[in-house]
PyMOL Python script that loads the backbone (N, CA, C, O; Angstrom):
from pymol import cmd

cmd.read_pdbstr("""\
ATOM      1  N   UNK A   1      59.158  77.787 157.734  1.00  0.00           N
ATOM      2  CA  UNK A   1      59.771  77.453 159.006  1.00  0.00           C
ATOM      3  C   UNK A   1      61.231  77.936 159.030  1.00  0.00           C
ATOM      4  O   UNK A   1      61.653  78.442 160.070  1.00  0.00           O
ATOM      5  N   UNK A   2      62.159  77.797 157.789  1.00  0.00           N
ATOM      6  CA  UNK A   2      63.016  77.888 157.917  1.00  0.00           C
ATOM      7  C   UNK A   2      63.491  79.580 158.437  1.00  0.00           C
ATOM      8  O   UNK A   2      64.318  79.905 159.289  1.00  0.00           O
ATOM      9  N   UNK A   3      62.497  80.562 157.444  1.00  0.00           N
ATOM     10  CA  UNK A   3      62.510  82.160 157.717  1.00  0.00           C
ATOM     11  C   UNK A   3      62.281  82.496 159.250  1.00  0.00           C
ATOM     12  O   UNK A   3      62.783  83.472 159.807  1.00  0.00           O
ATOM     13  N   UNK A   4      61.253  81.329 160.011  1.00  0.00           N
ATOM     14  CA  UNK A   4      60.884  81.431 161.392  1.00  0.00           C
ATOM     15  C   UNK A   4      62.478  81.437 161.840  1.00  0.00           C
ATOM     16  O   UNK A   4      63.038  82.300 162.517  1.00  0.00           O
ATOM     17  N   UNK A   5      62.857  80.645 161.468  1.00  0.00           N
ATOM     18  CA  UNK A   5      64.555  80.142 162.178  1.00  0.00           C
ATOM     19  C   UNK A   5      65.218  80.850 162.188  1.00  0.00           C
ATOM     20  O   UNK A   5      66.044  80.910 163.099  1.00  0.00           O
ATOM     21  N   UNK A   6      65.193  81.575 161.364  1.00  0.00           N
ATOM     22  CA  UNK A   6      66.249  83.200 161.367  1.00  0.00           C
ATOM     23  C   UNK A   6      65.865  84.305 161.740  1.00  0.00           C
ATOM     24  O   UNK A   6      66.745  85.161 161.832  1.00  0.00           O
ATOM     25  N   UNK A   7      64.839  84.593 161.990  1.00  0.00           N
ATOM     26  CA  UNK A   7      64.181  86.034 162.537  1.00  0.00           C
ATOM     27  C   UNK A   7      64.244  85.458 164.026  1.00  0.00           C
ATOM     28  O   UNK A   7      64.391  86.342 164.870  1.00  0.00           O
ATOM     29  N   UNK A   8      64.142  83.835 164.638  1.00  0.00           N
ATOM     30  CA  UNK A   8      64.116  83.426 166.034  1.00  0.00           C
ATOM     31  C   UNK A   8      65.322  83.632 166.230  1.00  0.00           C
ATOM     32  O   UNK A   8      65.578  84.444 167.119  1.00  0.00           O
ATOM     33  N   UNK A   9      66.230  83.131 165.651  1.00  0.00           N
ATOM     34  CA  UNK A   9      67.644  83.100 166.006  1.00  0.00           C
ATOM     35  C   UNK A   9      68.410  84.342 165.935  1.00  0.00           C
ATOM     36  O   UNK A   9      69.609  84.365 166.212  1.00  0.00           O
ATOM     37  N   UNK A  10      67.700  85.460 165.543  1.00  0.00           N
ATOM     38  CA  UNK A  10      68.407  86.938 165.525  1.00  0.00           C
ATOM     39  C   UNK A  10      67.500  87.485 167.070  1.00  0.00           C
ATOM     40  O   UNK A  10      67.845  88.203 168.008  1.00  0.00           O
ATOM     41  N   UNK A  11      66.312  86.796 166.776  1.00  0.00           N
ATOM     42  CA  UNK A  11      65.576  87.513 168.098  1.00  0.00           C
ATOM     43  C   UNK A  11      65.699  87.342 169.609  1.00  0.00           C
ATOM     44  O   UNK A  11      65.793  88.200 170.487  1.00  0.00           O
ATOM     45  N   UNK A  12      65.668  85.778 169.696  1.00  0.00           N
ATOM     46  CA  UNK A  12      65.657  84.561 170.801  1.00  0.00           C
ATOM     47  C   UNK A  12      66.381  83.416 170.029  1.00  0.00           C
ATOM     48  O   UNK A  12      66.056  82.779 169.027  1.00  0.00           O
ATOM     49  N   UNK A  13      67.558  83.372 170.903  1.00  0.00           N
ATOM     50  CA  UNK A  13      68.009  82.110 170.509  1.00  0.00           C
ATOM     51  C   UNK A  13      67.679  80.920 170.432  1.00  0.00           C
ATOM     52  O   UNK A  13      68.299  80.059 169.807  1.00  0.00           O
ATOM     53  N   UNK A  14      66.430  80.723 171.213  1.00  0.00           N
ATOM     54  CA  UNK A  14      65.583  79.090 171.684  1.00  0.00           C
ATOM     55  C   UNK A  14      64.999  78.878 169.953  1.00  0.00           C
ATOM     56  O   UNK A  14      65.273  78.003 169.132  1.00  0.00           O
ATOM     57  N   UNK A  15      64.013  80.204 169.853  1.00  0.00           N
ATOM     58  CA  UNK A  15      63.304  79.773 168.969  1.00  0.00           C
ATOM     59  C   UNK A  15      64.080  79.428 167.514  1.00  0.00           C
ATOM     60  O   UNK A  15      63.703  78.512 166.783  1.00  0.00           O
ATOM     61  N   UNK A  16      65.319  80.381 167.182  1.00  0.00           N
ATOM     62  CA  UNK A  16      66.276  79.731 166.323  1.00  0.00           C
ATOM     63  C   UNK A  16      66.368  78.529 166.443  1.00  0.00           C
ATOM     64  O   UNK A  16      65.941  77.938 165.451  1.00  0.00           O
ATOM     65  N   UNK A  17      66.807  77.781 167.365  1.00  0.00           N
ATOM     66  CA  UNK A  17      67.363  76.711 167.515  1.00  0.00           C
ATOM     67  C   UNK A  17      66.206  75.310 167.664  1.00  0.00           C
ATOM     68  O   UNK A  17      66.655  74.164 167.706  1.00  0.00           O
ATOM     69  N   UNK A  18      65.080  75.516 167.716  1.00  0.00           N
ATOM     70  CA  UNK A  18      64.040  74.851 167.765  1.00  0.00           C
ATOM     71  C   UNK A  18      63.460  74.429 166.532  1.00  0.00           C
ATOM     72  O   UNK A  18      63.406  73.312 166.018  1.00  0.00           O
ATOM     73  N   UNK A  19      62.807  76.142 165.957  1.00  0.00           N
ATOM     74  CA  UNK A  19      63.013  76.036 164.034  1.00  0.00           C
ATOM     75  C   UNK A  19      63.448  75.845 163.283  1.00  0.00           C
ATOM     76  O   UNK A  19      63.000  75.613 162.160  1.00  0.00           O
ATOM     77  N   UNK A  20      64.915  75.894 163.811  1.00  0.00           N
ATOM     78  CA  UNK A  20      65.746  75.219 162.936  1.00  0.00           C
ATOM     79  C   UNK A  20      66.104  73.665 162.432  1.00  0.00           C
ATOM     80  O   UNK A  20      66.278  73.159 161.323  1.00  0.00           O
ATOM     81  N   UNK A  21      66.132  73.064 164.071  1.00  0.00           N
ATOM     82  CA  UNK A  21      66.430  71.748 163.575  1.00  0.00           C
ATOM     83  C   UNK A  21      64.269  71.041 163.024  1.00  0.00           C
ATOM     84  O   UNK A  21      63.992  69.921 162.595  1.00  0.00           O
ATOM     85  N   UNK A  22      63.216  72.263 163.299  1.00  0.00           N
ATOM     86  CA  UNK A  22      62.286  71.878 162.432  1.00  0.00           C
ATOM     87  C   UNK A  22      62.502  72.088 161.243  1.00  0.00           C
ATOM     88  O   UNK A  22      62.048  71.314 160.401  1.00  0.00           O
ATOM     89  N   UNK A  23      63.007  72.831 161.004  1.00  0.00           N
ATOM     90  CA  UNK A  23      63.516  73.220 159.390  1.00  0.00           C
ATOM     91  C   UNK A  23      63.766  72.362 158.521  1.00  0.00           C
ATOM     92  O   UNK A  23      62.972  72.000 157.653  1.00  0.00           O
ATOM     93  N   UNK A  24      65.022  71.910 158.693  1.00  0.00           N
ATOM     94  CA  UNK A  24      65.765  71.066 158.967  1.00  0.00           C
ATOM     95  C   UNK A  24      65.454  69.737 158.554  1.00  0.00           C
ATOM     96  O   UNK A  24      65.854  69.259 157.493  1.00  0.00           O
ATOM     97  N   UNK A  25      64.599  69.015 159.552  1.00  0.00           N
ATOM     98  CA  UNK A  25      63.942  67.785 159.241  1.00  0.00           C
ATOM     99  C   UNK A  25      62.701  67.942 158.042  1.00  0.00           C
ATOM    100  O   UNK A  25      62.362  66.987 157.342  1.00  0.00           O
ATOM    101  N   UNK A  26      62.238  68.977 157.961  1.00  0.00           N
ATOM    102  CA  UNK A  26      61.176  69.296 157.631  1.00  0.00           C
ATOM    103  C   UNK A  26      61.625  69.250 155.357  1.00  0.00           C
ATOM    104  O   UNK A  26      61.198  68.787 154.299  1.00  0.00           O
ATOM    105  N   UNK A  27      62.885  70.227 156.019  1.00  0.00           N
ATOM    106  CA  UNK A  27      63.316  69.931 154.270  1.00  0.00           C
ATOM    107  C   UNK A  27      64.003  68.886 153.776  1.00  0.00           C
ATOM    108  O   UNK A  27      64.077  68.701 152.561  1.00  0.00           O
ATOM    109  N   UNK A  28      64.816  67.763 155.027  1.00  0.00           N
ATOM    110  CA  UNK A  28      64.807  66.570 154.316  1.00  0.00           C
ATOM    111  C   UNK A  28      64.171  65.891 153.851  1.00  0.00           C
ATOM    112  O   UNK A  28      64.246  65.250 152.803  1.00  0.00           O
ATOM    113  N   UNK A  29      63.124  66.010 154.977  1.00  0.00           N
ATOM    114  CA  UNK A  29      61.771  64.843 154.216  1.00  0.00           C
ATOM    115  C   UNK A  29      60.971  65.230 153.235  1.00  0.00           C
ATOM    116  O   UNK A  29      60.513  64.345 152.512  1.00  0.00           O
ATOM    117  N   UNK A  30      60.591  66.733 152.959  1.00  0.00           N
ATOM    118  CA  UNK A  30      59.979  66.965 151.784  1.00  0.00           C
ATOM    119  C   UNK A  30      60.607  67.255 150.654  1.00  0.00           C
ATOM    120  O   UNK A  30      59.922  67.314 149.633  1.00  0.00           O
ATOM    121  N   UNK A  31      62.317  67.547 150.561  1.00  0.00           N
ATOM    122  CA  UNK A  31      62.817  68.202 149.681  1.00  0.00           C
ATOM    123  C   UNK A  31      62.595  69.661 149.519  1.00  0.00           C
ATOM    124  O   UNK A  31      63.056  69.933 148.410  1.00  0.00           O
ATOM    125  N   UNK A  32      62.167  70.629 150.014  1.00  0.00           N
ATOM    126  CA  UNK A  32      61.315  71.835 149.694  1.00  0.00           C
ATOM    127  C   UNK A  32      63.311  72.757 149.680  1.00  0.00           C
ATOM    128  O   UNK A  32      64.428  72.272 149.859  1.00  0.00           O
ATOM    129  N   UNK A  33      62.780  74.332 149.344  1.00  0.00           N
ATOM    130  CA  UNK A  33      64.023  74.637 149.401  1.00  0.00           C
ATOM    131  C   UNK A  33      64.364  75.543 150.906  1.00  0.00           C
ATOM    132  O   UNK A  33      63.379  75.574 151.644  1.00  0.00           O
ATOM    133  N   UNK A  34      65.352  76.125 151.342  1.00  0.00           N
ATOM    134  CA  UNK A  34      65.115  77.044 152.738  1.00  0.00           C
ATOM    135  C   UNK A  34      66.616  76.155 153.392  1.00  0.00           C
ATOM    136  O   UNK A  34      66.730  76.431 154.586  1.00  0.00           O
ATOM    137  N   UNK A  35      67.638  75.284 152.951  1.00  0.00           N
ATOM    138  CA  UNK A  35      68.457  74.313 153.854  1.00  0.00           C
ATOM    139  C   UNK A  35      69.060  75.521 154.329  1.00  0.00           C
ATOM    140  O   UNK A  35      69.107  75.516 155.559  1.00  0.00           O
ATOM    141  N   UNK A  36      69.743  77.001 153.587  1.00  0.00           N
ATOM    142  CA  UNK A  36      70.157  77.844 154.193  1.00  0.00           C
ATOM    143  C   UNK A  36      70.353  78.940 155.504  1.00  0.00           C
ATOM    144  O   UNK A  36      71.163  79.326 156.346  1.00  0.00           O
ATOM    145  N   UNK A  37      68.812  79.145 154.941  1.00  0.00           N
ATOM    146  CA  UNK A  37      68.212  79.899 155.618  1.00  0.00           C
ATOM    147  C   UNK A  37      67.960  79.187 157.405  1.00  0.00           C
ATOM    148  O   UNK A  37      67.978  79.921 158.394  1.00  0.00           O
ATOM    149  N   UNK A  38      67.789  77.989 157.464  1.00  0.00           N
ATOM    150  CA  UNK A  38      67.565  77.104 158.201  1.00  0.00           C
ATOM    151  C   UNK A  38      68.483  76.706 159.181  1.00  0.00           C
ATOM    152  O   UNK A  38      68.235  76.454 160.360  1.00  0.00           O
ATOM    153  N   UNK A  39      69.843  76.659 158.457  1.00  0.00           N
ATOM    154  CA  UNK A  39      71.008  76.421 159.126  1.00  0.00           C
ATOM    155  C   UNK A  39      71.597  78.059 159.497  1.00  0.00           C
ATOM    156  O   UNK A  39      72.676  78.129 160.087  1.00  0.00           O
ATOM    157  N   UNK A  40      71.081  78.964 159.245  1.00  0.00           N
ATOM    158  CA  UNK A  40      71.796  79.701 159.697  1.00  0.00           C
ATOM    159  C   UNK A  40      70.973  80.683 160.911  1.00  0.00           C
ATOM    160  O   UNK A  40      71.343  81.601 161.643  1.00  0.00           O
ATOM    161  N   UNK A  41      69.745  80.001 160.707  1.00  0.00           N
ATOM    162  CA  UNK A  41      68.819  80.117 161.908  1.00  0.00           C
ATOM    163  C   UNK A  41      69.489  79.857 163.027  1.00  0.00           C
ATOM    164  O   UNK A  41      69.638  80.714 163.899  1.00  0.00           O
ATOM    165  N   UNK A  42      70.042  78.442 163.131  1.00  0.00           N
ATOM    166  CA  UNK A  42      70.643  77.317 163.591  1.00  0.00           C
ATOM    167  C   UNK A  42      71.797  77.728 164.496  1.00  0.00           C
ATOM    168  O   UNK A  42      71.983  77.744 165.713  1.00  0.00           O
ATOM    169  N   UNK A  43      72.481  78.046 163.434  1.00  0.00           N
ATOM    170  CA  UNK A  43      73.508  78.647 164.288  1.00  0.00           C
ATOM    171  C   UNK A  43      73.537  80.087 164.608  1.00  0.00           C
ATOM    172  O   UNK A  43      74.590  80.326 165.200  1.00  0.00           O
ATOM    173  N   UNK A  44      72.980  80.902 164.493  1.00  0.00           N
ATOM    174  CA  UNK A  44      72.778  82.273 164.953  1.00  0.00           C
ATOM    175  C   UNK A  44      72.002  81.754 166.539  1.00  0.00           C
ATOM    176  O   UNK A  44      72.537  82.006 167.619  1.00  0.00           O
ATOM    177  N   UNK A  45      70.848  81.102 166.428  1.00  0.00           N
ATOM    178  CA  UNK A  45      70.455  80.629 167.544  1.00  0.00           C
ATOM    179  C   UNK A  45      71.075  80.026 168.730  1.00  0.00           C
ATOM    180  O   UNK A  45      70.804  80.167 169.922  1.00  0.00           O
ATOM    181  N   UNK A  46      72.098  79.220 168.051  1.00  0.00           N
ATOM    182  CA  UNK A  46      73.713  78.485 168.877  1.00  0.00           C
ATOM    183  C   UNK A  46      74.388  79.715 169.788  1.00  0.00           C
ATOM    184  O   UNK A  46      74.548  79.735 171.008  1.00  0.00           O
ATOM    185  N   UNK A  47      74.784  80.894 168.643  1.00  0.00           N
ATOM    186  CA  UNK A  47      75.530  81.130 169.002  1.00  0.00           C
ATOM    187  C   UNK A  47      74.728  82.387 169.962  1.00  0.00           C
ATOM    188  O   UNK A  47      75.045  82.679 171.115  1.00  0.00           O
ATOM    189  N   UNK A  48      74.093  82.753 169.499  1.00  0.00           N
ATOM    190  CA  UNK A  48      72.845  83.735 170.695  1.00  0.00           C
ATOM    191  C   UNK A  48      72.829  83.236 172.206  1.00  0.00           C
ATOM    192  O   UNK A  48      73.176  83.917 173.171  1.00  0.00           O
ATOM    193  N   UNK A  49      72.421  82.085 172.236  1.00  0.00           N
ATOM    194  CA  UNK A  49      72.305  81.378 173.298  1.00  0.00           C
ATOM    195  C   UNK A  49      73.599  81.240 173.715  1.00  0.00           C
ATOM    196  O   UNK A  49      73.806  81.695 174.840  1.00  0.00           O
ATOM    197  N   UNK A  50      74.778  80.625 173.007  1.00  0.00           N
ATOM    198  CA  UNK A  50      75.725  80.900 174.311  1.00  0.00           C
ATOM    199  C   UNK A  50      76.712  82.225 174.342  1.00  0.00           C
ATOM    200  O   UNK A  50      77.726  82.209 175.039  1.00  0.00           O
ATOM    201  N   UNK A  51      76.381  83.280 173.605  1.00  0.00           N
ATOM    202  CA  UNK A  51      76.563  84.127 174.207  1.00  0.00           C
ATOM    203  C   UNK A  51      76.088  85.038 175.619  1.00  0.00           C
ATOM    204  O   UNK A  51      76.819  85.612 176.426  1.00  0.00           O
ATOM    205  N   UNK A  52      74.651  84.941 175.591  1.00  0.00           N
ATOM    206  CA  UNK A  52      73.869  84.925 176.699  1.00  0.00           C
ATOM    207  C   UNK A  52      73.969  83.803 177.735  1.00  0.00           C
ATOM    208  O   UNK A  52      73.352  84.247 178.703  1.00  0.00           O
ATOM    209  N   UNK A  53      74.323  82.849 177.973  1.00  0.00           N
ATOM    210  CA  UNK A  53      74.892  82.254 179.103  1.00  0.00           C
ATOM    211  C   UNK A  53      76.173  82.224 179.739  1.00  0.00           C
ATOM    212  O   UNK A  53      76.460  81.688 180.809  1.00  0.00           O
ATOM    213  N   UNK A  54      77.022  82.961 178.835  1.00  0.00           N
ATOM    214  CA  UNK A  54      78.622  83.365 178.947  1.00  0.00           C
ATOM    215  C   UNK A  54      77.929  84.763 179.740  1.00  0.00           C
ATOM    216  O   UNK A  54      78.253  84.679 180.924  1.00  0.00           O
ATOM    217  N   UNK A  55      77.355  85.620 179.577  1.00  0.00           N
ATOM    218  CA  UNK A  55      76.824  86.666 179.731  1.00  0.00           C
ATOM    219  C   UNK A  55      76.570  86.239 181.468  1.00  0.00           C
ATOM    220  O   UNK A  55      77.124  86.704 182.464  1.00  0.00           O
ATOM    221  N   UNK A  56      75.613  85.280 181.359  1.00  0.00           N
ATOM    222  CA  UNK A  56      74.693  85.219 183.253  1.00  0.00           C
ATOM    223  C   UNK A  56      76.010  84.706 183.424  1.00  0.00           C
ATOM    224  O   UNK A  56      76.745  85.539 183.954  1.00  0.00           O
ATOM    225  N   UNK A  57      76.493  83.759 183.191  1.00  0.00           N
ATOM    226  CA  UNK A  57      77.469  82.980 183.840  1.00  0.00           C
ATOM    227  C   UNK A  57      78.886  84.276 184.520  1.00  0.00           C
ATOM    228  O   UNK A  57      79.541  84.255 185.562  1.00  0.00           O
ATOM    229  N   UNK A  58      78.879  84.933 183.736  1.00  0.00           N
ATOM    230  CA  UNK A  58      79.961  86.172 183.722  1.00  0.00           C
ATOM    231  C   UNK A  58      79.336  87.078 185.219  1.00  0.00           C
ATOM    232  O   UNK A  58      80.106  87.306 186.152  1.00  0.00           O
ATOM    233  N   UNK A  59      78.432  87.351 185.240  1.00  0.00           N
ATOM    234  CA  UNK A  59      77.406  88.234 186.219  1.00  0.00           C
ATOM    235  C   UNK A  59      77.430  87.451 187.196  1.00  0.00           C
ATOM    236  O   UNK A  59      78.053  87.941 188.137  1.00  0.00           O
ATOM    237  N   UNK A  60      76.966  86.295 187.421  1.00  0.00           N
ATOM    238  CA  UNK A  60      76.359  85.577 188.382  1.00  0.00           C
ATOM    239  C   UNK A  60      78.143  85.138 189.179  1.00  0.00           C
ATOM    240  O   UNK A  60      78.151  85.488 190.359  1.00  0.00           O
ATOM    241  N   UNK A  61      79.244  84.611 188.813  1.00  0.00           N
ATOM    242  CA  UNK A  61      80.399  84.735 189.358  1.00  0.00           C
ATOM    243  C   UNK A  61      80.789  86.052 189.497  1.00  0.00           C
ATOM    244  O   UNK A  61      81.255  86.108 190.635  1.00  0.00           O
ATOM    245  N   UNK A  62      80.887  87.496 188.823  1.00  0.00           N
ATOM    246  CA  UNK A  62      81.077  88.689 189.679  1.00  0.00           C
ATOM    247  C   UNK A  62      80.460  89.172 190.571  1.00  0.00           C
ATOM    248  O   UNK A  62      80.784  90.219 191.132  1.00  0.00           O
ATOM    249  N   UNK A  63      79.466  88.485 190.848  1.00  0.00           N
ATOM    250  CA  UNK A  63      78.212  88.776 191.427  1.00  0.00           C
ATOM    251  C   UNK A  63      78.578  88.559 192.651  1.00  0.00           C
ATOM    252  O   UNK A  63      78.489  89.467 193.477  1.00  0.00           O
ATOM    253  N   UNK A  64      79.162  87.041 193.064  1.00  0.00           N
ATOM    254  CA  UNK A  64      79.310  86.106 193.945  1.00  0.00           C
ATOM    255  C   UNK A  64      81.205  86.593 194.594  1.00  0.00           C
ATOM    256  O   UNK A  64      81.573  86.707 195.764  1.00  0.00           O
ATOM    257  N   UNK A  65      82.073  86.786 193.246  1.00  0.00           N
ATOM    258  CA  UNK A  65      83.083  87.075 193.987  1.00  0.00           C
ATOM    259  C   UNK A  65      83.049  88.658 194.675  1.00  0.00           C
ATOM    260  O   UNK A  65      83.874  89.064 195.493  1.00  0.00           O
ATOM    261  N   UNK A  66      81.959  89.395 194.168  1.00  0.00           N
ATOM    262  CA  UNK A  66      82.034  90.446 194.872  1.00  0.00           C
ATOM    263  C   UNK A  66      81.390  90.391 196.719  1.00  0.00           C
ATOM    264  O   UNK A  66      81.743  90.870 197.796  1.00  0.00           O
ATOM    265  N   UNK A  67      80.587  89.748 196.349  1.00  0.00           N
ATOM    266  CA  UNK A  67      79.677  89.486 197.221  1.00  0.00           C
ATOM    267  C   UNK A  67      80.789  88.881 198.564  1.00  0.00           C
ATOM    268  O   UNK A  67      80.785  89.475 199.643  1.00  0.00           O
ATOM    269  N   UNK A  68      81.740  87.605 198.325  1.00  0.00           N
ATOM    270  CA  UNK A  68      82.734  87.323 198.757  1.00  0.00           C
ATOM    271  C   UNK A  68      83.406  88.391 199.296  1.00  0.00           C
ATOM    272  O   UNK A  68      83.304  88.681 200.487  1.00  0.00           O
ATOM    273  N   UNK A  69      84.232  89.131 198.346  1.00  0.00           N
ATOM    274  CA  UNK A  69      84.948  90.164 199.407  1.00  0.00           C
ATOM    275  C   UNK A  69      84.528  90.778 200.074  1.00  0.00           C
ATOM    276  O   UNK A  69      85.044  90.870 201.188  1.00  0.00           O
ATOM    277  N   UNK A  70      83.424  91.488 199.762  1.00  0.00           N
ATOM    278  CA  UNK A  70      82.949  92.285 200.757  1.00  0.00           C
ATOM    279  C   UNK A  70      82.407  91.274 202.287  1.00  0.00           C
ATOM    280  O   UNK A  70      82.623  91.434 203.488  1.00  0.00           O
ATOM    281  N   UNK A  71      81.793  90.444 201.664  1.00  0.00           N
ATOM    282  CA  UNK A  71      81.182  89.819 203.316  1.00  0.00           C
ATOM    283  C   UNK A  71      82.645  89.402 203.834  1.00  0.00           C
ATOM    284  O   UNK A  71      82.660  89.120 205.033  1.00  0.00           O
ATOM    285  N   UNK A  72      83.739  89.318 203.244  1.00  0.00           N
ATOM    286  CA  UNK A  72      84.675  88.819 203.933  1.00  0.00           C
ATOM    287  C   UNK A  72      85.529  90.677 204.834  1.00  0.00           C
ATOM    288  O   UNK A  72      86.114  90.683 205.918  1.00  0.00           O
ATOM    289  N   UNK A  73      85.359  91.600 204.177  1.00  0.00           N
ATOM    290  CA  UNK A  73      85.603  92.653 205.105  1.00  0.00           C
ATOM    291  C   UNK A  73      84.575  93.240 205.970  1.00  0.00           C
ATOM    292  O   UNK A  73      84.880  93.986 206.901  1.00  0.00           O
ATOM    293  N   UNK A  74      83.242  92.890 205.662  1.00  0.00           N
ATOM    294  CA  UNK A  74      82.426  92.893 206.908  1.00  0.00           C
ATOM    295  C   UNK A  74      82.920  92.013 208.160  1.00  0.00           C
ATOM    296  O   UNK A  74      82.878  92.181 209.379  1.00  0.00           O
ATOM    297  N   UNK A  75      83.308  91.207 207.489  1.00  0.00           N
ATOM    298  CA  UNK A  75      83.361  90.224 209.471  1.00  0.00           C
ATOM    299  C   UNK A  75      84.778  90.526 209.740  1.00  0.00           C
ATOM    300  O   UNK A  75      85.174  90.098 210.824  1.00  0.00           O
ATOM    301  N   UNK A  76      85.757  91.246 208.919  1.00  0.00           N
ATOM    302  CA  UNK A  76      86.927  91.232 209.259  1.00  0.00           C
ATOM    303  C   UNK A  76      87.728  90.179 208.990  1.00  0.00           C
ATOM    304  O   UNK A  76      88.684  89.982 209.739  1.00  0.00           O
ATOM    305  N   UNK A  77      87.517  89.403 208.000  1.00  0.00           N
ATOM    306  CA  UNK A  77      88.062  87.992 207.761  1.00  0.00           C
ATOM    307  C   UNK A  77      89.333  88.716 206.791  1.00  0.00           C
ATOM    308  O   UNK A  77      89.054  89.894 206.565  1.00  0.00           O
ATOM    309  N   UNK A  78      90.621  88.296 206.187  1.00  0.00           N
ATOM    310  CA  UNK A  78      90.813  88.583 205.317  1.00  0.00           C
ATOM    311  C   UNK A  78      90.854  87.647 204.090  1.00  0.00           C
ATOM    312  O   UNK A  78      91.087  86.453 204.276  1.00  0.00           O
ATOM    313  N   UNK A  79      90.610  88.191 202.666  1.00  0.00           N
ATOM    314  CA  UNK A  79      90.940  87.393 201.621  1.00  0.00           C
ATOM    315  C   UNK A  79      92.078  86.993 201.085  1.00  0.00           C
ATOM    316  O   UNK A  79      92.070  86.244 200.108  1.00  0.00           O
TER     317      UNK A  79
END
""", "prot")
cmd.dss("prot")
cmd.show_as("cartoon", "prot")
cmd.util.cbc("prot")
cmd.orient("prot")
């Protein structure tokens, strides 16, 4: 699980971050070895994910302030 966590978290950040905290629980309770590998699923997955929402979030406001000026020199409004 824990190897799942790092190939998810380089691939898709969800699945990092899902496998991981399975990981995770999975090697407290059994002791097995992987805490590494697991946590760094973890946070590769963290940080995947909010790089990609910094990403839409970035688009979706240029998106909107563009969208703004221009409809605002269509009607002749000024900004």
């Amino acid at each position: 699980m824990a190897i799942i966590a790092l190939v998810g978290g380089i691939l898709t950040g969800v699945v990092g971050i899902v496998c991981g905290h399975i990981a995770l629980n999975q090697i407290k309770r059994t002791g097995e070895d992987g805490h590494g590998l697991a946590l760094a699923g973890l946070i590769i997955g963290y940080v995947f994910t909010a790089v990609w929402v910094g990403i839409v979030l970035f688009y979706l406001l240029y998106v909107l302030v563009f969208i703004g000026i221009f409809g605002a020199v269509l009607v002749g409004s000024s900004v």
